[in-house]
Every structure is written in C-alpha cells, then in structure tokens.
C-alpha positions as CSV (number, residue, x, y, z in Angstrom):
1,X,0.0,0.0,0.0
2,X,2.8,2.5,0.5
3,X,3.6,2.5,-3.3
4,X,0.5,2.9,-4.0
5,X,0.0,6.0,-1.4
6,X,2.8,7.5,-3.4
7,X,2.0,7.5,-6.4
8,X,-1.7,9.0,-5.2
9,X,0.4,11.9,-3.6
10,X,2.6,12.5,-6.3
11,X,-0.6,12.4,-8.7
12,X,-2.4,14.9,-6.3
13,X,0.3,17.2,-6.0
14,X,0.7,17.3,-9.8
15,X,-3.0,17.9,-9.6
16,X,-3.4,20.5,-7.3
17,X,-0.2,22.5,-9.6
18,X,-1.8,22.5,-12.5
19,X,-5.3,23.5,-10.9
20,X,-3.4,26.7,-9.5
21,X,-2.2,27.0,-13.0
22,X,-5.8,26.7,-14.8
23,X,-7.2,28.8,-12.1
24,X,-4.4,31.7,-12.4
25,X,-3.6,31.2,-16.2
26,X,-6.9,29.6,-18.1
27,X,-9.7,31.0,-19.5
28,X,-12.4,28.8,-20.2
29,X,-14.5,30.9,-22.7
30,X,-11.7,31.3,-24.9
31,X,-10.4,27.8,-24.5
32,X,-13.3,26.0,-24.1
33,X,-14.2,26.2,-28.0
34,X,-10.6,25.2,-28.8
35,X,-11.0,22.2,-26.9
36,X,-14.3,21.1,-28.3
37,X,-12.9,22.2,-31.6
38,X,-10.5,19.9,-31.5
39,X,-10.2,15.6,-32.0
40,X,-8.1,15.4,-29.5
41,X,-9.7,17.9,-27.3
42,X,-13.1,15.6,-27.5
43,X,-11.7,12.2,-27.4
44,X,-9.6,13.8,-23.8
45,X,-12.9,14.8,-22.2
46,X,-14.8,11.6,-23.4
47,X,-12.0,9.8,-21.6
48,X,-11.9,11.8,-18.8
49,X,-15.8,11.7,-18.5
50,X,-15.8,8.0,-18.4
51,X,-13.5,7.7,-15.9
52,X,-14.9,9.7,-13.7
53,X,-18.4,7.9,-14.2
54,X,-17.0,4.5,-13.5
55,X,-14.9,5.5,-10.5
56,X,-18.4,7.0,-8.7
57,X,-19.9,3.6,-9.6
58,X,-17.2,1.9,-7.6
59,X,-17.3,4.8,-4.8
60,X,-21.7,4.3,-5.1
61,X,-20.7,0.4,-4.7
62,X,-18.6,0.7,-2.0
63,X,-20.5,3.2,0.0
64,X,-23.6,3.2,2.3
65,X,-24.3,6.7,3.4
66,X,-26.1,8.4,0.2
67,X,-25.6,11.8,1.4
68,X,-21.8,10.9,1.5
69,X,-22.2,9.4,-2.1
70,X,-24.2,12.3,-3.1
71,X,-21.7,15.0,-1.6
72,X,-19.0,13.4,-2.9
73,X,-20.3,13.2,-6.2
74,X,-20.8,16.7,-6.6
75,X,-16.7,16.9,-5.9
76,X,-15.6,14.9,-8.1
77,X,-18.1,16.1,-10.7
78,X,-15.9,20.1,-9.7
79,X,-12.3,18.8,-8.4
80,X,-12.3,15.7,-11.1
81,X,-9.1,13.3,-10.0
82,X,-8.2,15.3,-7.4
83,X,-11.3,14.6,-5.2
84,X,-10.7,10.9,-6.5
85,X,-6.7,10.7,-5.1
86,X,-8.2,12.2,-1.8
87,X,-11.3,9.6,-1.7
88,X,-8.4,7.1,-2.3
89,X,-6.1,7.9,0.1
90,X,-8.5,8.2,3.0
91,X,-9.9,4.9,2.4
92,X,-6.1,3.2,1.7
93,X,-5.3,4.6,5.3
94,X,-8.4,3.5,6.8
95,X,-8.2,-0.1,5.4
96,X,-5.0,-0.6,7.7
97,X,-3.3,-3.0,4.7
98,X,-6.2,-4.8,4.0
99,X,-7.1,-4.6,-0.2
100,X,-10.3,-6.6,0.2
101,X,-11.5,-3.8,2.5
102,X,-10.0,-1.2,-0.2
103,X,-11.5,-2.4,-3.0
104,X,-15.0,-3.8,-1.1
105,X,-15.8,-1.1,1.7
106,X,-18.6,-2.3,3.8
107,X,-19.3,-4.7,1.8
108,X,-16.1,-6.8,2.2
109,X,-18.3,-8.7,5.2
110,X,-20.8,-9.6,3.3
111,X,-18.8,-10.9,0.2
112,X,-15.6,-12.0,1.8
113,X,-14.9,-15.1,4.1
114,X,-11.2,-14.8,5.1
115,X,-9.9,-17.9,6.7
C-alpha cells in the first residue's frame, strides 16, 4: 500500500499545480471552443468523462451513506481526479493494509470469508 499512497500523492500534487495553474492562467470561454474544436480535445474529455463515471460507480458500490455518495459526487463532478486521489487515500489509510477492504468497503463482510 505504501507504493500505491505514493503514487496518489505525487498524482495529487501534480493535480493541485496544475489547478493553480488553470485557475491563475486559463480561460475557459476562450479555451473551451478550442478544446471542443478539437479531436483530440473531445476524445480527452470523453475519456476523462468516463472515468470519472465508472470511478463513482465503484465509490456508489462501496459506499452506504447516500448523502456521502451524493456529496461526494458533486466533488468529483468540480475537483475531477483530485477529489478521487483524496477519496483514495483516506480509504487506503483507513483499510489498515487490508485490499479486500480497499476495493469492497462495507461490503467486504458480506462478500468475503477470510480464513
């Protein structure tokens, strides 16, 4: 688990950087219609898109509280990846080493006999 806590805080500090930089630097009304002009540009936010939607199906599936899930949907609908490296970190520290728990949240009980 400690590689993979690494590689979610390198990703999340790479995030949060180039946030600053969109925030400081971007402007989305003149670049918005470049990106949608663009191939590329769609294909990047169809990809992006997807991913978000199948990691808040895992996060709906791992979940119980549906205020959480709906909160946290709404974040990672505004912060993208970011809000996903947090969600991942908190629940790779609360797991305590345990991937079953990771992967299955509250669920592992019901789905998981460990011997």
């Amino acid at each position: 688990m400690k590689i993979a806590k690494s590689i979610i805080w390198l990703g999340s500090l790479v995030m949060i950087i180039a946030l600053i930089n969109v925030f400081i630097n971007g402007n989305l009304a003149l670049d918005g219609p470049k990106i949608i002009g663009n191939a590329w540009g769609i294909v990047s936010l169809v990809d992006l898109y997807l991913g978000l939607i199948l990691f808040a199906i895992w996060v709906m599936f791992r979940e119980k509280n549906i205020v959480f899930i709906s909160f946290f949907m709404v974040l990672l609908m505004i912060f993208g990846f970011l809000a996903a490296s947090i969600y991942v970190l908190f629940n790779l520290k609360s797991s305590n080493g345990d991937w079953k728990k990771f992967f299955l949240g509250w669920r592992k009980e019901r789905l998981v006999k460990d011997n």
